[in-house]
C-alpha positions as CSV (number, residue, x, y, z in Angstrom):
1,X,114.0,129.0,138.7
2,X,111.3,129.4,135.9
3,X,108.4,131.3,135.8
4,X,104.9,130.5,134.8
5,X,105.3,132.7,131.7
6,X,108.3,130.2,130.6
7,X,106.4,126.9,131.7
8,X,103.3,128.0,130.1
9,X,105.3,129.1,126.5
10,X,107.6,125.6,126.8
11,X,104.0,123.7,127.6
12,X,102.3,125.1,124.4
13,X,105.7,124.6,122.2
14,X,105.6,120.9,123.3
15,X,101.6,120.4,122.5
16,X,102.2,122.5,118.8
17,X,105.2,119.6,118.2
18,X,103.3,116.7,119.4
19,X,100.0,117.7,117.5
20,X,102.5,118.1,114.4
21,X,104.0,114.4,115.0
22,X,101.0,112.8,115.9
23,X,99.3,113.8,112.8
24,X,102.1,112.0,110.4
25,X,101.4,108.6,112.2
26,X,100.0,105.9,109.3
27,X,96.6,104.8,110.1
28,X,95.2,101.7,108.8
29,X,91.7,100.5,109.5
30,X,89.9,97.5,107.6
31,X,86.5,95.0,107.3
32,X,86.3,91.5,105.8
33,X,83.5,90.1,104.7
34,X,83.0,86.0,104.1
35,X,80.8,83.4,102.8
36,X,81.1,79.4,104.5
37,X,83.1,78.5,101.5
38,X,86.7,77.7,101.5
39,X,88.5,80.8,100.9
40,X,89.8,79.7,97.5
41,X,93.2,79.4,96.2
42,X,93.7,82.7,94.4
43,X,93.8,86.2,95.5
44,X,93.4,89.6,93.4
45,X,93.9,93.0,95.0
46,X,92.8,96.6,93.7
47,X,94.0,99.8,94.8
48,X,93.0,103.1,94.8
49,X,94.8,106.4,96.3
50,X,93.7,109.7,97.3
51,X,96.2,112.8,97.3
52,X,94.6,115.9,99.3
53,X,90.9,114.8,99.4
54,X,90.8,114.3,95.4
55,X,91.2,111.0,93.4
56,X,94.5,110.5,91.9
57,X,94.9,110.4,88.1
58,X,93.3,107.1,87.9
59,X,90.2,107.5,89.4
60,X,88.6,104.8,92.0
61,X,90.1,102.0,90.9
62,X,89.4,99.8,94.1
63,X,86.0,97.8,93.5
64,X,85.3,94.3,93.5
65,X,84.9,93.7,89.9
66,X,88.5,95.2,89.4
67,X,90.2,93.2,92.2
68,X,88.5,89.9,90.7
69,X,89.7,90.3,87.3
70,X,93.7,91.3,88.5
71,X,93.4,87.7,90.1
72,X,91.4,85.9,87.4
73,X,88.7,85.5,90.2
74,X,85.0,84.0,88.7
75,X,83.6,83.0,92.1
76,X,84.6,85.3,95.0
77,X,84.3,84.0,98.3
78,X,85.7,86.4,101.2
79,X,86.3,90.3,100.4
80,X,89.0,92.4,102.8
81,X,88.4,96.0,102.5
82,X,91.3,97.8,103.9
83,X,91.7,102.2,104.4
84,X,94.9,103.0,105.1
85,X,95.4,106.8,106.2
86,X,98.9,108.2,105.9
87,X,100.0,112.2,107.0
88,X,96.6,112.9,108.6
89,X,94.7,111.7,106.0
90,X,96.2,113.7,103.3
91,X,97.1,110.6,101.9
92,X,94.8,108.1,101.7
93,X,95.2,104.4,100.2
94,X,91.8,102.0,100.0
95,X,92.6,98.5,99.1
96,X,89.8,95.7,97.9
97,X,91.5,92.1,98.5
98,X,89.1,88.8,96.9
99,X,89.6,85.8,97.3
100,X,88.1,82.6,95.6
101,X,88.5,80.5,92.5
């Protein structure tokens, strides 16, 4: 039979190993934004990521201007903003998507 001591020590090894699990689980969370216009028939997407809480090498590269020029966008019509959260957030990915003609 075990003791408390045991079930207590197993209890707090199996919270220390779930915490550590959970906490690599990819998050992604997102918000689109649209006019009453057709949604167009191109799409351009920019991307920026984020390694420990700092920009990467690039800089924010994820605005609208950016994402309508990679799809030779003039007239946007419907924005997707996406944030996409992977090892706890140590790694973070923010996506713009446009789309219009």
């Amino acid at each position: 039979m075990r003791t408390k001591k045991q079930i207590a020590r197993a209890a707090v090894i199996l919270t220390i190993a779930a915490t550590s699990l959970s906490s690599c689980i990819t998050l992604s969370e997102g918000a689109a934004i649209s006019s009453n216009q057709p949604i167009g028939q191109k799409m351009g997407e920019a991307k920026s990521t984020i390694f420990l809480f700092s920009w990467s090498s690039k800089g924010e590269q994820n605005n609208l201007r950016q994402a309508a020029e990679n799809g030779g966008i003039k007239n946007i019509t419907h924005v997707e903003y996406i944030n996409k959260s992977i090892f706890g957030g140590f790694v973070i990915e923010r996506t713009t998507r446009v789309y219009g003609d």
